[in-house]
C-alpha positions as CSV (number, residue, x, y, z in Angstrom):
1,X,-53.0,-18.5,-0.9
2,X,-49.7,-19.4,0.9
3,X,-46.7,-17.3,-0.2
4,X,-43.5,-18.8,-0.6
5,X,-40.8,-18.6,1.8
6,X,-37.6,-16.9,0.7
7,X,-33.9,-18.4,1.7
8,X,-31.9,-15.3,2.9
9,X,-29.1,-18.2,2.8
10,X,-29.2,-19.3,-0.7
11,X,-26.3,-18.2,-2.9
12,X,-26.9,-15.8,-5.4
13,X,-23.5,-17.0,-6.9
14,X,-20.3,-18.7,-5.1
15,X,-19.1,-16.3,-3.1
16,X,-22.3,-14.0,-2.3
17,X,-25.6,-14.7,-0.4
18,X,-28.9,-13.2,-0.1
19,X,-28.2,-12.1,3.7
20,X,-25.9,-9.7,3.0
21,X,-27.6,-7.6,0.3
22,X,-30.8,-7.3,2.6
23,X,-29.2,-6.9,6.5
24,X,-30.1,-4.0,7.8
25,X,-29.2,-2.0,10.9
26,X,-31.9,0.6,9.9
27,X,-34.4,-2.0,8.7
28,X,-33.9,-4.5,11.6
29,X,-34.5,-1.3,14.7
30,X,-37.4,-0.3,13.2
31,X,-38.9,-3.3,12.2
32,X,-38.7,-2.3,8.4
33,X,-39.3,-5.4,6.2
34,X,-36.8,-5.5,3.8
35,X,-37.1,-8.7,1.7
36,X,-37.3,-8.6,-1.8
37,X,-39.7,-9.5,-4.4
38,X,-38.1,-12.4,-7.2
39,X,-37.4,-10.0,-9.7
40,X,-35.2,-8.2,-7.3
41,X,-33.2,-11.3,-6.9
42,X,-32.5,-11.8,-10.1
43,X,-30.9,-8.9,-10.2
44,X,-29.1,-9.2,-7.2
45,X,-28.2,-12.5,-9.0
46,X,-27.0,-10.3,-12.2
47,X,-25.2,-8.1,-10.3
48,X,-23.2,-10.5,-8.4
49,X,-22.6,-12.5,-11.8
50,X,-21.4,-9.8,-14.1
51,X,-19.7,-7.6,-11.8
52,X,-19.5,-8.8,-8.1
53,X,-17.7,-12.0,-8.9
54,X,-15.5,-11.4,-11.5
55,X,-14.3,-8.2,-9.1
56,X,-13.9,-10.6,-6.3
57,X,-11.9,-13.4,-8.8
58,X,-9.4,-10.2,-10.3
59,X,-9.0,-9.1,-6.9
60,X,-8.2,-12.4,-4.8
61,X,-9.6,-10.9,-1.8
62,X,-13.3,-10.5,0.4
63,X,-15.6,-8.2,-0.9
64,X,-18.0,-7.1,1.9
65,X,-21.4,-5.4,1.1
66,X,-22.5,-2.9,3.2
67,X,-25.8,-1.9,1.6
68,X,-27.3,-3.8,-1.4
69,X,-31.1,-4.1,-1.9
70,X,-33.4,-1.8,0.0
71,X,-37.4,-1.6,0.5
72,X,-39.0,1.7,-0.2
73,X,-39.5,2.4,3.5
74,X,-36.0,1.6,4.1
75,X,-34.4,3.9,1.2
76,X,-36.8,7.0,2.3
77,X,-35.1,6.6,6.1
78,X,-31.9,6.2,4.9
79,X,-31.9,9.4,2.7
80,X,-31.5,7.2,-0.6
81,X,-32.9,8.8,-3.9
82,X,-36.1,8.1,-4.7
83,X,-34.6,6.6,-8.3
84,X,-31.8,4.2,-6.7
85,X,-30.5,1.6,-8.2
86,X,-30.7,-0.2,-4.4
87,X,-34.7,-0.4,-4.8
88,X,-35.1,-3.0,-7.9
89,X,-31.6,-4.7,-6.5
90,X,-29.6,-4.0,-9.2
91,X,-26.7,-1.9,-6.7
92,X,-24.1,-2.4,-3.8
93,X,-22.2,-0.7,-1.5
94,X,-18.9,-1.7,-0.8
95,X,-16.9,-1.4,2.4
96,X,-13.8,0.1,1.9
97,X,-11.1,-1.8,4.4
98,X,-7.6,0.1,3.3
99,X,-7.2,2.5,0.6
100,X,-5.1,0.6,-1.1
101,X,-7.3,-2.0,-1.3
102,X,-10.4,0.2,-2.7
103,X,-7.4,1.7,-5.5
104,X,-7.4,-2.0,-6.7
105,X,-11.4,-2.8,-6.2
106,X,-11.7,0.9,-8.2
107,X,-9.7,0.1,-11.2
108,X,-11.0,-3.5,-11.0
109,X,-14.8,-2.6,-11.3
110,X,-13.8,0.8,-14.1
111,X,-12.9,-1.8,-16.8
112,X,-16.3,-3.8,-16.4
113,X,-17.9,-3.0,-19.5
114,X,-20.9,-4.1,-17.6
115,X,-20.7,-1.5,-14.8
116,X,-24.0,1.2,-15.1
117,X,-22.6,3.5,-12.1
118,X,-19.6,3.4,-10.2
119,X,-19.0,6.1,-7.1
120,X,-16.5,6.9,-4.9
121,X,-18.5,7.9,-2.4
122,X,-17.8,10.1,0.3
123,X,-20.3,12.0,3.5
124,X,-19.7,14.4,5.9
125,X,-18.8,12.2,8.5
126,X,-15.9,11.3,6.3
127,X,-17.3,7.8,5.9
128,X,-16.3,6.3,2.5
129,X,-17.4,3.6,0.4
130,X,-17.6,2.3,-3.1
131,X,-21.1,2.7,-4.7
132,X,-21.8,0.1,-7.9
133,X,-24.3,-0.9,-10.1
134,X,-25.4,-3.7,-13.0
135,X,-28.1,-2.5,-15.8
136,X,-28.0,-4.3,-19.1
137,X,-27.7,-1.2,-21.2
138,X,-24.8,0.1,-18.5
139,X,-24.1,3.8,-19.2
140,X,-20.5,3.3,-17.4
141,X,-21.2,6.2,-15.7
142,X,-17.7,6.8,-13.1
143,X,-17.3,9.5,-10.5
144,X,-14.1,9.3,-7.8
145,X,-15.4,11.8,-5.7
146,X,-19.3,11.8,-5.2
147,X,-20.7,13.5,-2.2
148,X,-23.4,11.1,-0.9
């Protein structure tokens, strides 16, 4: 049975492609596989049309993902909770560039009525990023200071 290649280029809407909800620096030094199923897709595809670009339209600006779906493998090595959102593709981490800049992404993404989790999240390295997620039943679930 031959499988069917998957386009890590193809849009998942206008401004967001595959490629940068699966790159890895994790997945691609330890030869992780970290390419998605279809269903995964579509959510990446859900997330990207009811949250991702209507953020990126209000805010007139890039939005850069720095860690959207992950494999199993992948999520155990990078600490993730066995329950994220990042394994069925329906979450995205968002590189913060000025804080001024995540104050606007912030109140942006809080008034999405389709938003299931959004994070302010914060480690011990001081590293901060913006943690947010799609679900069709979204419980809007916000937290400005999570400790990741």
């Amino acid at each position: 049975m031959e499988t069917k290649k998957i386009d890590i280029y193809q849009l998942l809407s206008e401004h967001f492609m595959l490629s940068e909800f699966i790159k890895s620096n994790t997945a691609d030094l330890l030869h992780i596989d970290n390419m998605p199923d279809t269903r995964c897709i579509s959510h990446l595809v859900h997330l990207c049309f009811y949250i991702l670009e209507p953020a990126r339209r209000a805010l007139d600006d890039s939005i850069v993902i720095t860690s959207g779906y992950r494999s199993k493998e992948l999520n155990h090595l990078v600490h993730g909770s066995g329950r994220s959102q990042h394994l069925s593709g329906n979450a995205a981490d968002i590189h913060i560039k000025s804080h001024d800049y995540a104050v606007r992404l912030w109140n942006i993404l809080k008034t999405n009525s389709h938003v299931d989790q959004l994070l302010w999240e914060h480690n011990a390295q001081g590293n901060e990023w913006i943690h947010v997620s799609y679900s069709s039943t979204p419980r809007h679930y916000v937290d400005p200071n999570f400790k990741a």
